[in-house]
VOTOR-266052 format. One record per residue: residue number from 1; residue in three letters; x, y, z of N, C-alpha, C, O in turn. Coordinates in steps of 0.1 Angstrom, whole numbers, plus 2048, in hexadecimal, padded with zeros to 3 digits. Layout:
<pts>
n	res	n_px	n_py	n_pz	ca_px	ca_py	ca_pz	c_px	c_py	c_pz	o_px	o_py	o_pz
NUM	ALA	X	Y	Z	X	Y	Z	X	Y	Z	X	Y	Z
...
</pts>
This chain:
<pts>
n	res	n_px	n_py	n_pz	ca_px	ca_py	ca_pz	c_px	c_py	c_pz	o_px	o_py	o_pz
1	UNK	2FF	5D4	330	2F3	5D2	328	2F7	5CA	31C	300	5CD	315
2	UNK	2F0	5C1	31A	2F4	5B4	30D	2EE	5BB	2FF	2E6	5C4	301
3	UNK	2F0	5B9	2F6	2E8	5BF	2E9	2E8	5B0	2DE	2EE	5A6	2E0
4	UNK	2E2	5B1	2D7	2E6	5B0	2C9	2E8	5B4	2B7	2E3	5BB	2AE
5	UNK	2F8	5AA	2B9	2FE	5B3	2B1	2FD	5B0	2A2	2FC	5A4	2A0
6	UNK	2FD	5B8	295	302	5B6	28C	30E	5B7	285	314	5C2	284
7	UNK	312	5AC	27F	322	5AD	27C	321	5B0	269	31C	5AB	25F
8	UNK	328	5BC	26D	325	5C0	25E	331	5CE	25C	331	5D8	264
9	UNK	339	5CD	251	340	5DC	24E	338	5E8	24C	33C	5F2	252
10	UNK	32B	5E9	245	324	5F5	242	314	5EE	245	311	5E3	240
11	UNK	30F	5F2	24A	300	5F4	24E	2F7	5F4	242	2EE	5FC	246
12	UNK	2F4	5F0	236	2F0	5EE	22C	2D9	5ED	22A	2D2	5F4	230
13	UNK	2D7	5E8	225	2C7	5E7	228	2C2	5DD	22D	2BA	5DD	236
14	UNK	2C9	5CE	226	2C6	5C9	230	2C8	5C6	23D	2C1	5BF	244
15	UNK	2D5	5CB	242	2D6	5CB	251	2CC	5D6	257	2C7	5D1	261
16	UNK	2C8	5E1	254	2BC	5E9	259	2B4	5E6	25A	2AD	5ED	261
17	UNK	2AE	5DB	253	2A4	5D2	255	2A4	5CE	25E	29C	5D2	267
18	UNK	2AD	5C2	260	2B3	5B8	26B	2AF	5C1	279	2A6	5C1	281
19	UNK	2BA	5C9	277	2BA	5D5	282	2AB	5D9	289	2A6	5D7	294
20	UNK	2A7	5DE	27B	296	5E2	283	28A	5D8	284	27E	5DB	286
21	UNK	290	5CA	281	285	5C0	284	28C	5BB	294	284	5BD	29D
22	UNK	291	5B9	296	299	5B8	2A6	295	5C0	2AF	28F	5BC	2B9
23	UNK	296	5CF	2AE	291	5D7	2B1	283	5DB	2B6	27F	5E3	2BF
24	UNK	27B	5D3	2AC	26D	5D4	2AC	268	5C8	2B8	25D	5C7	2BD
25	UNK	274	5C2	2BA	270	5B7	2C3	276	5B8	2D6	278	5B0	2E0
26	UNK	27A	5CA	2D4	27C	5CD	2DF	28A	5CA	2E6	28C	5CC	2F2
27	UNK	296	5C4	2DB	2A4	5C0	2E0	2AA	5D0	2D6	2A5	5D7	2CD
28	UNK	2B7	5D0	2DF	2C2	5D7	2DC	2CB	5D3	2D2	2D3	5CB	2D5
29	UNK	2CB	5D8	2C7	2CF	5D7	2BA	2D9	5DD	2B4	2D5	5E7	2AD
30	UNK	2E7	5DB	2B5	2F3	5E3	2B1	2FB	5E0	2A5	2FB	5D4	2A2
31	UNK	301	5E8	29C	30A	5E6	291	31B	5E1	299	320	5E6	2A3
32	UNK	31F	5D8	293	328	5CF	298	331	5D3	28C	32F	5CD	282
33	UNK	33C	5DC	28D	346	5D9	27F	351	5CF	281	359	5D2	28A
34	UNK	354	5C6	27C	35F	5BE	279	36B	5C4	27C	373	5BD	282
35	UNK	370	5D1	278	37C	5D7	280	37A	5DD	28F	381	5E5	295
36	UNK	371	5D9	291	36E	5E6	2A0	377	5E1	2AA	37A	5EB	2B1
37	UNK	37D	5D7	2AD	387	5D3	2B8	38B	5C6	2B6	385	5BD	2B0
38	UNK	395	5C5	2BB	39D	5B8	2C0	399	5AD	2C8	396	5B0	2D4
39	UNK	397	59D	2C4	396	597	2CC	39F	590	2CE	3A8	590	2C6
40	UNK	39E	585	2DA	3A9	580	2DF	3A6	56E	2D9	39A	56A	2D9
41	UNK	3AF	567	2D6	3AF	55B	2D1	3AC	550	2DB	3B1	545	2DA
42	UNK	3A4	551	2E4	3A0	547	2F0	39A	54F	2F7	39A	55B	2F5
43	UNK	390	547	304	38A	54C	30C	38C	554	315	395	553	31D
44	UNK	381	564	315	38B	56A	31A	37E	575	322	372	573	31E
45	UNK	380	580	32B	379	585	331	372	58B	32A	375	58E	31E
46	UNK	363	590	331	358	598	328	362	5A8	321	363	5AC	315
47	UNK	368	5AD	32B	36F	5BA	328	378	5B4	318	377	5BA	30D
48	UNK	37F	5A7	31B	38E	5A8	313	383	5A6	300	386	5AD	2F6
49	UNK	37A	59E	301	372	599	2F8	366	59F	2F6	35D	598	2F3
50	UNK	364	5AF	2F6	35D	5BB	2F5	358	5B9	2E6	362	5B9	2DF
51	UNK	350	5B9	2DF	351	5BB	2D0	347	5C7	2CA	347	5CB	2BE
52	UNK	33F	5CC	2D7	339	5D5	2D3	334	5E1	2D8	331	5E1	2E4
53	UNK	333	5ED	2D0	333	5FB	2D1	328	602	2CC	326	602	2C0
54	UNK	31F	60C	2D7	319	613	2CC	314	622	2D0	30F	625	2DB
55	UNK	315	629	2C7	315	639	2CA	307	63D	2CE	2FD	63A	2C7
56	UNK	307	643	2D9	2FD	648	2E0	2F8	659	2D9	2FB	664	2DD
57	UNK	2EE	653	2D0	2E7	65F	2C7	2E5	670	2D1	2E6	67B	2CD
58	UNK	2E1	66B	2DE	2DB	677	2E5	2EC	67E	2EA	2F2	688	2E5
59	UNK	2F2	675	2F4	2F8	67D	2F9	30A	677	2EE	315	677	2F3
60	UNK	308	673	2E2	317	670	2DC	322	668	2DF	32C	666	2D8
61	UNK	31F	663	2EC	326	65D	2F2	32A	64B	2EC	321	644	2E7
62	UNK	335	648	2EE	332	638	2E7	32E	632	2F2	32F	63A	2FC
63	UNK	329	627	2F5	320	61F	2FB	32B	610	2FB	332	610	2F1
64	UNK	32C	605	302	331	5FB	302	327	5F4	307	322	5F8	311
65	UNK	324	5E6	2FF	31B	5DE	301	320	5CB	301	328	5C7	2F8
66	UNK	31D	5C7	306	320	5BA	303	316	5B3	2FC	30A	5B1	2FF
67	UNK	31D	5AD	2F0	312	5A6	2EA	314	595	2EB	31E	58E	2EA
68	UNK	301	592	2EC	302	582	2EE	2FD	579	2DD	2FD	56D	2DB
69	UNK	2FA	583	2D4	2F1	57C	2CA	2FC	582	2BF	2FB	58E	2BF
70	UNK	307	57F	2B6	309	584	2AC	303	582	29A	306	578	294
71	UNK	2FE	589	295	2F8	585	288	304	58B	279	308	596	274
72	UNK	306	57A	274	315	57F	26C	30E	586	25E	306	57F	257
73	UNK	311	58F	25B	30C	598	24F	31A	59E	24B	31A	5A9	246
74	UNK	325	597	24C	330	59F	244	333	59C	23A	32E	591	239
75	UNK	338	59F	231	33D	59E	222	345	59D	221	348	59B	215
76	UNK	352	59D	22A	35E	59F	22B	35F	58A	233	360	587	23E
77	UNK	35D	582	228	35D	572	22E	36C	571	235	36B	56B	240
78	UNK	376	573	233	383	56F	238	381	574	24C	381	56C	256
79	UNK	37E	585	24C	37B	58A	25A	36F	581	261	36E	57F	26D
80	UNK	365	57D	256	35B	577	262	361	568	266	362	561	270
81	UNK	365	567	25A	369	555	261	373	557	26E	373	54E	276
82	UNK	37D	561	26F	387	566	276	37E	562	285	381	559	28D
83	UNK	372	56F	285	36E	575	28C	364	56E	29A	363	56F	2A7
84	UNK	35B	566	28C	351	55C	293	355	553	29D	34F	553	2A7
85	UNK	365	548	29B	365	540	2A2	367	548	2B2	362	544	2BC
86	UNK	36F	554	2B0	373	55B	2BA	36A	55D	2C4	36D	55B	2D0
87	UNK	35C	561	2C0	350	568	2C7	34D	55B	2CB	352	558	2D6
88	UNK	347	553	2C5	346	546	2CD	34C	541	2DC	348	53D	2E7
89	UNK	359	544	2D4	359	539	2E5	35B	544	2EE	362	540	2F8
90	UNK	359	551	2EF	356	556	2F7	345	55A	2FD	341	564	304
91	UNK	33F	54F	2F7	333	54F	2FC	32A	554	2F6	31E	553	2FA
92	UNK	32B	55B	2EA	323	560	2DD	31C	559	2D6	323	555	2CD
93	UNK	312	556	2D6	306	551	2CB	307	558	2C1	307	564	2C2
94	UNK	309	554	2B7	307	555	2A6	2FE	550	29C	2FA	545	29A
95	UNK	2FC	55E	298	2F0	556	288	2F8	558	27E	2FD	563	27B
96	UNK	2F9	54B	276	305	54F	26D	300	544	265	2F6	53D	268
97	UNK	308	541	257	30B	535	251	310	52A	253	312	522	24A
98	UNK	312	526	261	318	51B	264	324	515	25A	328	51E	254
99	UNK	328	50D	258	331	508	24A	337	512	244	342	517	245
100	UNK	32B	516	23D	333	524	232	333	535	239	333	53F	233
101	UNK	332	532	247	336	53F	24B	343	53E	252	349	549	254
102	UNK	34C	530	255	359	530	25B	360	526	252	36B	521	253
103	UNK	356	523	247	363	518	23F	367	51F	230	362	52A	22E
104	UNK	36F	518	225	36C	51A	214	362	51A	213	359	51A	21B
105	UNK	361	51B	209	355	519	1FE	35D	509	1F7	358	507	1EC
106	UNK	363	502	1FA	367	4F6	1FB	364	4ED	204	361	4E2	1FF
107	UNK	363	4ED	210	35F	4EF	21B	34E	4EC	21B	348	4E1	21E
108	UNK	349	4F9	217	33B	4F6	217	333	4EE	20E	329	4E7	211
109	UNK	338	4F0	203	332	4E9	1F4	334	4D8	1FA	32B	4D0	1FA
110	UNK	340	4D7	1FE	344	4C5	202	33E	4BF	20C	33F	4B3	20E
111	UNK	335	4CB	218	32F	4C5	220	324	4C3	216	323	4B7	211
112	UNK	31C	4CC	212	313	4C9	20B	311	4BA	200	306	4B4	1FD
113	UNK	31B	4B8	1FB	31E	4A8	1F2	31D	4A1	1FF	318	496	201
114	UNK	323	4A8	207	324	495	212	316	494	219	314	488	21D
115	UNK	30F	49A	21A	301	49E	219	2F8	496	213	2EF	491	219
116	UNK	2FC	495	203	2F3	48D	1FD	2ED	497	1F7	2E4	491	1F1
117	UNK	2EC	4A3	1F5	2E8	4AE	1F0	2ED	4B0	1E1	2F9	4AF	1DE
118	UNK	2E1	4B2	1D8	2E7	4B4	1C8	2F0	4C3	1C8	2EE	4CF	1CA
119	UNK	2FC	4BA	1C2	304	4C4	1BD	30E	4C2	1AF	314	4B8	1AD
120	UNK	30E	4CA	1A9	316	4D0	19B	325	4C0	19C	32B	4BA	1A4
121	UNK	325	4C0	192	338	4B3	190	33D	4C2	18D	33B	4CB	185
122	UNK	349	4BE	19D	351	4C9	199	35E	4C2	19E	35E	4B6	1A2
123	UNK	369	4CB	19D	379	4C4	1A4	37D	4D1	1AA	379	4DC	1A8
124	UNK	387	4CB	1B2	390	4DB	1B8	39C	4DD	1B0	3A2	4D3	1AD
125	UNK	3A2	4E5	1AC	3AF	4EC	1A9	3BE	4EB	1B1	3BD	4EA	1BD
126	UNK	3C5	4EB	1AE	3CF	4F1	1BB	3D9	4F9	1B5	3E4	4FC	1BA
127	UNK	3D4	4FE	1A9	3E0	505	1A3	3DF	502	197	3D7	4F9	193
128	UNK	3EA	50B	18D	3E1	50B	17C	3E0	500	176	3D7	4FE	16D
129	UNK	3EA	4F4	17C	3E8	4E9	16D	3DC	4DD	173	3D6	4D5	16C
130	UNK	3DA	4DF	180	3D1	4D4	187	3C2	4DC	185	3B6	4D7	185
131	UNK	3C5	4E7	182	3B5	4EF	17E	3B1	4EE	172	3A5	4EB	16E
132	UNK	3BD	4F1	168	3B8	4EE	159	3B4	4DF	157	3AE	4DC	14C
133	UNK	3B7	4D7	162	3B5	4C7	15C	3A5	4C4	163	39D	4BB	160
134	UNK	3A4	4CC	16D	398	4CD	16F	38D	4D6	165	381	4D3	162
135	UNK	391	4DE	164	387	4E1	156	385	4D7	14B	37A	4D2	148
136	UNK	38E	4D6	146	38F	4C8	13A	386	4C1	13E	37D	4C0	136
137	UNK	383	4BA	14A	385	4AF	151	36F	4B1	14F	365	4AB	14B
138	UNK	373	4BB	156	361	4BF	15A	359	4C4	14B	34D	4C1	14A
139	UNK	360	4CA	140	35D	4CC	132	356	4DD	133	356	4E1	13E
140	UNK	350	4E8	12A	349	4EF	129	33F	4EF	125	33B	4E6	11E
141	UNK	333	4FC	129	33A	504	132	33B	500	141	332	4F9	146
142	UNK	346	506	149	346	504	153	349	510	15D	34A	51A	156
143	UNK	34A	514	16C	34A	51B	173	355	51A	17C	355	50F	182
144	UNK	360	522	181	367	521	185	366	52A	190	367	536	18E
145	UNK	364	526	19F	363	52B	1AC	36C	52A	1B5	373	520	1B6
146	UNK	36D	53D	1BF	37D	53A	1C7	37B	536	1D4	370	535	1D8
147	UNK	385	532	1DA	380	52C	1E7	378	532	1F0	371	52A	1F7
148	UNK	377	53E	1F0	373	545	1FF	365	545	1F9	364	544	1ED
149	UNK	35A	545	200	34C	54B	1FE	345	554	1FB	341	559	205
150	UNK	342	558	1F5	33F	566	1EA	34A	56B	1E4	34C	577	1E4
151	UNK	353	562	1DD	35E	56B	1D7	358	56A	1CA	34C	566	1CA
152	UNK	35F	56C	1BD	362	56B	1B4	359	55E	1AC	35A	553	1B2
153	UNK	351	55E	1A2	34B	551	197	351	555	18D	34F	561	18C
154	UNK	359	550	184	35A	54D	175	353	548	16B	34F	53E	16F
155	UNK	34F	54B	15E	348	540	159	351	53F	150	356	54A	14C
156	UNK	356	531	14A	360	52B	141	359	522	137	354	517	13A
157	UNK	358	529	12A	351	525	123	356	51B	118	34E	512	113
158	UNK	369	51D	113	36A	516	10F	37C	515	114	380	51D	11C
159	UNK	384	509	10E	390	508	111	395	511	112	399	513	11D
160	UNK	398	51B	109	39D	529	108	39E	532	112	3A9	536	116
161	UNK	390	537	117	38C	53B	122	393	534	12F	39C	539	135
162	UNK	38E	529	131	398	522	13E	3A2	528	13D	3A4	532	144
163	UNK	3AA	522	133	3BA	523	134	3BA	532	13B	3BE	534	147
164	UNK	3B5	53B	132	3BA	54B	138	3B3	54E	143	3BC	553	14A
165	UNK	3AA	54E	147	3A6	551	154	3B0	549	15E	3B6	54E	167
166	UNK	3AF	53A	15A	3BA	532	16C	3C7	539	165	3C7	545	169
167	UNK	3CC	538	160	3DC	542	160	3DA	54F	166	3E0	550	171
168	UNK	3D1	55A	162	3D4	569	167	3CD	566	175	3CD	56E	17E
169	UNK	3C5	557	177	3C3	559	188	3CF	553	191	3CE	554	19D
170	UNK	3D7	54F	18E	3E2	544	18F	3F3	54E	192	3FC	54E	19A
171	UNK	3F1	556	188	3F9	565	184	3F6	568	18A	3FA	560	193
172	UNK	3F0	572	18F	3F0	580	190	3E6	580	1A0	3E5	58A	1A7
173	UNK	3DE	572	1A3	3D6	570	1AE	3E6	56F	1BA	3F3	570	1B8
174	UNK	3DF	56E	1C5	3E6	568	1D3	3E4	55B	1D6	3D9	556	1D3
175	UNK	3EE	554	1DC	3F2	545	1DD	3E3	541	1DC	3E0	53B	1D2
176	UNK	3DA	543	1E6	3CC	53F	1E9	3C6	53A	1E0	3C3	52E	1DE
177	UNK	3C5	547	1D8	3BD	547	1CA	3BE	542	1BE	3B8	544	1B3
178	UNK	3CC	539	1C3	3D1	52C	1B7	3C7	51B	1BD	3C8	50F	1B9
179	UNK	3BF	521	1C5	3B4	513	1C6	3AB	515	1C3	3A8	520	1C8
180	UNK	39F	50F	1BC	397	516	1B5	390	506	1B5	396	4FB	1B7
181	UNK	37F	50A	1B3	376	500	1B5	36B	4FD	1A6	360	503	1A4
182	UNK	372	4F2	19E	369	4F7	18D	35D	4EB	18E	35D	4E0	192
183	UNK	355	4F0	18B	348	4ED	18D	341	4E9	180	342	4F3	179
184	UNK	33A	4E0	179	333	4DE	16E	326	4ED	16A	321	4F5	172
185	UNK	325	4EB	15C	31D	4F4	15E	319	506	15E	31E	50B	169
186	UNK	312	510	156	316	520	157	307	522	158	301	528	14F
187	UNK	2FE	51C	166	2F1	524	164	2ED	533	163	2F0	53B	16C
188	UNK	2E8	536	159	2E2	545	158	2DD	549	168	2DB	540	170
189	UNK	2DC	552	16A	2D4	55B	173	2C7	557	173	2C2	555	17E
190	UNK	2C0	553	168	2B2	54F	163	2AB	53F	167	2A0	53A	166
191	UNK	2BC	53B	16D	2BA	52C	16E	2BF	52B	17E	2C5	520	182
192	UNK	2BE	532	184	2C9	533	192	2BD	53D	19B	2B7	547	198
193	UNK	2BD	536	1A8	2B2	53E	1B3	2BA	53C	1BD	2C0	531	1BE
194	UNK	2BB	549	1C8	2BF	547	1D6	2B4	548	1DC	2AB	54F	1D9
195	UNK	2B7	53C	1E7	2AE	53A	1F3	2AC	542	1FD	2B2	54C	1F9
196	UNK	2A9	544	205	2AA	54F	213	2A5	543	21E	299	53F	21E
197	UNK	2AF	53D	226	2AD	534	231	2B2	538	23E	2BE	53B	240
198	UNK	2AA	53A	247	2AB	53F	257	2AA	536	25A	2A3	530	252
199	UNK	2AE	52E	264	2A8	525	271	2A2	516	266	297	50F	268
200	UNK	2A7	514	25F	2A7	50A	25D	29B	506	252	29A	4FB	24D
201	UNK	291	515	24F	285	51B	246	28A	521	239	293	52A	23A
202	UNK	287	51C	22F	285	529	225	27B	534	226	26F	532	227
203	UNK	281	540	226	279	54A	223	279	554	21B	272	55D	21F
204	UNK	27F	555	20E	27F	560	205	289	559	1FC	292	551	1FF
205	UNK	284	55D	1EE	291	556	1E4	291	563	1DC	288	56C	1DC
206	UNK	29F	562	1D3	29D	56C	1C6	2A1	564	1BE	2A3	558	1BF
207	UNK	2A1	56B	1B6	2A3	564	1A7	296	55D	19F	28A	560	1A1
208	UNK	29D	551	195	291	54D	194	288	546	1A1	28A	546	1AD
209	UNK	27C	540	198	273	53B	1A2	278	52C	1A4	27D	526	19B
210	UNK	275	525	1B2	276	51B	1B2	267	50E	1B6	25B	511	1B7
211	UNK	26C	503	1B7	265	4FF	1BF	260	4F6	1CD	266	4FB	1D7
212	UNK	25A	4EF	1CF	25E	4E8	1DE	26C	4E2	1DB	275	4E5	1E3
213	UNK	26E	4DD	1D4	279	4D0	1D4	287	4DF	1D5	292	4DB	1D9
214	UNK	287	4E6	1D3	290	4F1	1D7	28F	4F5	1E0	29A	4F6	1E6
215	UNK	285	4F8	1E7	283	4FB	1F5	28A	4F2	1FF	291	4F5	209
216	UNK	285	4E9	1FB	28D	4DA	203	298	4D8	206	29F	4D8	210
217	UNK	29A	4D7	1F5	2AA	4DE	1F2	2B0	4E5	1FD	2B7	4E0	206
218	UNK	2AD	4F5	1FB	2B3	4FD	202	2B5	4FD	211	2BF	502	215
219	UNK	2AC	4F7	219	2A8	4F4	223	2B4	4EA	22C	2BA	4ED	236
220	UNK	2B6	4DF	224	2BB	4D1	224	2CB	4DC	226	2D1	4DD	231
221	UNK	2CD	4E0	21D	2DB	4EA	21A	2DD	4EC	220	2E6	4E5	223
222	UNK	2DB	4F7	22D	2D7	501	236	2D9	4F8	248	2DE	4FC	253
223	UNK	2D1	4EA	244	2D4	4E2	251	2E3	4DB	24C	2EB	4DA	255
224	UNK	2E8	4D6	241	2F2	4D0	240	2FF	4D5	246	308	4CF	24A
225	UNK	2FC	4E5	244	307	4F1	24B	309	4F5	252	312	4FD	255
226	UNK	2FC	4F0	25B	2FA	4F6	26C	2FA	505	26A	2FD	50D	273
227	UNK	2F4	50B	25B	2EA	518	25A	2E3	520	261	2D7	51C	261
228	UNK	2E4	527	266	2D3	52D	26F	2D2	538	264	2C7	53C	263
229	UNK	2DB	53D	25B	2DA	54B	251	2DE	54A	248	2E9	550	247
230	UNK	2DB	543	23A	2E3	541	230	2DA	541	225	2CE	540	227
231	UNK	2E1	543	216	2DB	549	20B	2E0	539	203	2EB	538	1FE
232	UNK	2D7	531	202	2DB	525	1F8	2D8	527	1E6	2CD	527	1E1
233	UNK	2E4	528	1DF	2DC	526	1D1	2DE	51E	1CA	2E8	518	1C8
234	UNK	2D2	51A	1C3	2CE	510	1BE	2D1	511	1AC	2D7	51B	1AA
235	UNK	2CF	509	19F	2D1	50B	194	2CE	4FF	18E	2D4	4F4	190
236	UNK	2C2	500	186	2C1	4F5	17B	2C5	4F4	173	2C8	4FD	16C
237	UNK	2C8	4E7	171	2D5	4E3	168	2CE	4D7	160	2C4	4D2	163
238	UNK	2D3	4D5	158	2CD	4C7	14E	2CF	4BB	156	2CB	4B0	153
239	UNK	2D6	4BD	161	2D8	4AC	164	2CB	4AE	178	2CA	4A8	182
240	UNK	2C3	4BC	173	2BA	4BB	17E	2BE	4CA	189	2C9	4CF	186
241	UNK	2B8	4CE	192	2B9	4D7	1A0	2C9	4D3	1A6	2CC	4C8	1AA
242	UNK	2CE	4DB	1A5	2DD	4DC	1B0	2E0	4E3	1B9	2DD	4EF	1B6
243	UNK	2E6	4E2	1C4	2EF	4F2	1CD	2F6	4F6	1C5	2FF	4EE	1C2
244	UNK	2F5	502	1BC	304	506	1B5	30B	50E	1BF	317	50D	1BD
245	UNK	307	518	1CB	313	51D	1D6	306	520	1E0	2FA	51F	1DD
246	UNK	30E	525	1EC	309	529	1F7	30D	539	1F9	316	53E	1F2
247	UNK	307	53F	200	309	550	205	30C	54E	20D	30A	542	20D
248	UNK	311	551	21A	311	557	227	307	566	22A	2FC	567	230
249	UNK	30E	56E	226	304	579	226	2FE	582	217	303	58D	213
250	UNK	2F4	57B	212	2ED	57E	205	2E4	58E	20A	2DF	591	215
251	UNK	2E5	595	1FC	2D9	59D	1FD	2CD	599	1FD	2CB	590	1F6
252	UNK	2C2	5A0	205	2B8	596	205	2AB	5A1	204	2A0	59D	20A
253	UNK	2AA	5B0	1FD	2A4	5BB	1FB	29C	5BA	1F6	291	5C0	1F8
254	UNK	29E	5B2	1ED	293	5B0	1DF	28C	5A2	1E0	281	5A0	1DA
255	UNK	290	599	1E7	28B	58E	1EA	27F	58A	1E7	278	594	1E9
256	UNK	277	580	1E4	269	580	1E4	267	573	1F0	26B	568	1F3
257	UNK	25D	57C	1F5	25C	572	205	256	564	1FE	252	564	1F2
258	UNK	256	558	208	24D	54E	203	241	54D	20E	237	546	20C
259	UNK	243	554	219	23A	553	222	236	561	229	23A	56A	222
260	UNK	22F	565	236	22C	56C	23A	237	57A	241	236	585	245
261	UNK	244	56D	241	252	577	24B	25C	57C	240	25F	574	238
262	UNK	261	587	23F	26F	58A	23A	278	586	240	277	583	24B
263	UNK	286	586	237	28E	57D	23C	294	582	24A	296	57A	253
264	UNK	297	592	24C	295	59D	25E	290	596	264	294	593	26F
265	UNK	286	592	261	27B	58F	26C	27E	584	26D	27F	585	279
266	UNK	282	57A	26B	284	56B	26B	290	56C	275	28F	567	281
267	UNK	298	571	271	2A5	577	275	2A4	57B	289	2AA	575	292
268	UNK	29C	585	28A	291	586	296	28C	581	2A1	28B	584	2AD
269	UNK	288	574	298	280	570	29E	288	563	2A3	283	55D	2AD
270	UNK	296	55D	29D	29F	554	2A3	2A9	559	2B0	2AF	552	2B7
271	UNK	2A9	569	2B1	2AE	572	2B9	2A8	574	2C8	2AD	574	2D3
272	UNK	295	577	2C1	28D	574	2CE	28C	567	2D3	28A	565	2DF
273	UNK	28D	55D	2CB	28C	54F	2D5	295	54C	2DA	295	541	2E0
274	UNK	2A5	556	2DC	2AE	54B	2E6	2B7	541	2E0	2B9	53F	2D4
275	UNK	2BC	53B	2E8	2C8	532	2E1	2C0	525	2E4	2C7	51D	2EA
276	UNK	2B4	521	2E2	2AC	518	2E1	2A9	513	2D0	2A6	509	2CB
277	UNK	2AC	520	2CC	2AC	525	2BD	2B7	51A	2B5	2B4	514	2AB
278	UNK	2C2	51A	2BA	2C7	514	2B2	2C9	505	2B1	2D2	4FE	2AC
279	UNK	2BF	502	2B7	2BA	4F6	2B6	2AD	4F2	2A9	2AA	4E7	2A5
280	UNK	2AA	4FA	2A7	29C	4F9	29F	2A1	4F8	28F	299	4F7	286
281	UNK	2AF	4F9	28D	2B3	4F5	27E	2AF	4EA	278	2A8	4E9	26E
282	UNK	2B3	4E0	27F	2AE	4D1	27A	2A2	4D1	27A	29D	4CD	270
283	UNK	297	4D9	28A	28A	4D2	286	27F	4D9	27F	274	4D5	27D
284	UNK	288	4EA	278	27D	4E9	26F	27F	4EA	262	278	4F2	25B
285	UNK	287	4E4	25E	289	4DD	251	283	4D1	250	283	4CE	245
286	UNK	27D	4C6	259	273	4BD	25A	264	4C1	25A	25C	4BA	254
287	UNK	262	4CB	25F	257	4D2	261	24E	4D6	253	243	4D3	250
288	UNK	258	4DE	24B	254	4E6	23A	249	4DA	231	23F	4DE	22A
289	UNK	24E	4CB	233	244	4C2	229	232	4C8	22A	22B	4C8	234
290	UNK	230	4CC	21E	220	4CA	21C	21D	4DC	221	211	4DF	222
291	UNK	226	4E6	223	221	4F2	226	220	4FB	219	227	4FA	210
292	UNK	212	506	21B	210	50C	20D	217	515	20F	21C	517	21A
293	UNK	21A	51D	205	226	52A	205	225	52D	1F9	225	525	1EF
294	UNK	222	53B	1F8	224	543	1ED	22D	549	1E8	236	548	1F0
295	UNK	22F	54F	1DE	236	554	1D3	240	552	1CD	249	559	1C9
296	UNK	23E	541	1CA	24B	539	1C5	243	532	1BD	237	534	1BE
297	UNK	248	528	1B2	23E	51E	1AB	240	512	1AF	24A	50D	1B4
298	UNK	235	50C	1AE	234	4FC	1B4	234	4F4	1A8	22B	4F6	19F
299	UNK	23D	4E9	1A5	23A	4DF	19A	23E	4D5	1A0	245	4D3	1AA
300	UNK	237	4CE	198	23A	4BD	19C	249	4B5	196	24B	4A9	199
</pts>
């Protein structure tokens, strides 16, 4: 029996959402942990490439299921990027971040510039003295980001600050964490909204409020990364709307919908349509021009 799975270390709220909007739609819906088993580095039989397990409430028993749909919700980005390409080529459909669920956060930001997509002047690092000249270089304040996706933001307000933060990251970090991505710019919380984009739609943002031209924004982001699940944020800045980073797997509890679906349900409803589904990225980010949607602001 096939299921679908959620890849996630702890089962959290919004995966119970996920979980029980799937559910509501009459498929088999399982918790998928990132440590649960071994897979094999190439193509390989349904038994060898097993990824999922689930305890049978009545009689306690574990249950082994094959799953065809995986939805990446881990927090742990190093295991999913591991994980993802694995399930794939063994015939696994994924809803994931595309880009920023198997690449950097260098990676993703750079597709996005090649894109044509507004983004922040920033440079990469490779270590303390090529970082500090990139600070100089970019001026304060500015923001200093680590490679992986959801790691670590800095805000570097003036030379001082640089200097001591890239040394004790430089010190006391791992080889890795001597590359670092500085970015123009320290928007407030107050000036910064995440998007909520399924399938290629916005559907829920937090933070502040945005408007179409963010929506678009986010949208545009979302197909540039081959997205079906990604959290885009945005940040006004004096020089206009920017990507300042991407999520792979954002909280999305508090959300304020823009339309009629939560982001579960969106989630759902790419699940019930099949692997037809992942074709609909591109076409419905064409689609959004001229549609009304509430609970965001609209300005010209």
């Amino acid at each position: 029996m096939t299921a679908i799975g959620v890849l996630c270390a702890r089962v959290r709220v919004e995966e119970k959402q996920i979980i029980a909007a799937i559910g509501h739609a009459g498929l088999l819906t399982m918790h998928v942990s990132p440590t649960s088993a071994p897979l094999p580095p190439g193509p390989a039989s349904p038994e060898l490439a097993l990824v999922g397990e689930l305890l049978d409430a009545t009689t306690g028993e574990t249950m082994t299921h094959l799953i065809d749909v995986l939805i990446d919700r881990a927090t742990n980005r190093s295991v999913a990027a591991a994980i993802l390409p694995l399930v794939r080529m063994n015939g696994v459909r994924t809803i994931d971040a595309g880009v920023a669920a198997t690449g950097t956060r260098l990676q993703a930001l750079s597709a996005l510039a090649l894109a044509g997509l507004p983004r922040p002047v920033a440079f990469v690092g490779f270590a303390e003295a090529s970082s500090a000249v990139a600070a100089a270089r970019i001026g304060y304040p500015s923001t200093m980001l680590g490679v992986m996706p959801g790691s670590s933001t800095t805000q570097l307000h003036d030379a001082d600050t640089a200097d001591a933060v890239i040394e004790h990251r430089v010190v006391l970090g791992e080889e890795s964490e001597a590359i670092v991505l500085i970015q123009a710019g320290a928007p407030p919380a107050t000036a910064r909204t995440l998007v909520h984009v399924v399938d290629g739609r916005a559907i829920a943002i937090d933070g502040a409020d945005t408007t179409m031209e963010g929506v678009h924004t986010a949208e545009a982001a979302a197909q540039a990364l081959g997205a079906s699940l990604i959290a885009v944020e945005l940040a006004r800045t004096d020089e206009g709307l920017v990507i300042w980073d991407v999520h792979p797997a954002p909280d999305f509890r508090l959300a304020r919908l823009l339309g009629d679906r939560s982001v579960a349900e969106a989630v759902a409803a790419i699940v019930a349509a099949g692997p037809a589904a992942a074709a609909s990225v591109v076409a419905r980010t064409a689609e959004i021009g001229g549609e009304a949607r509430h609970g965001f602001a609209v300005s010209a």
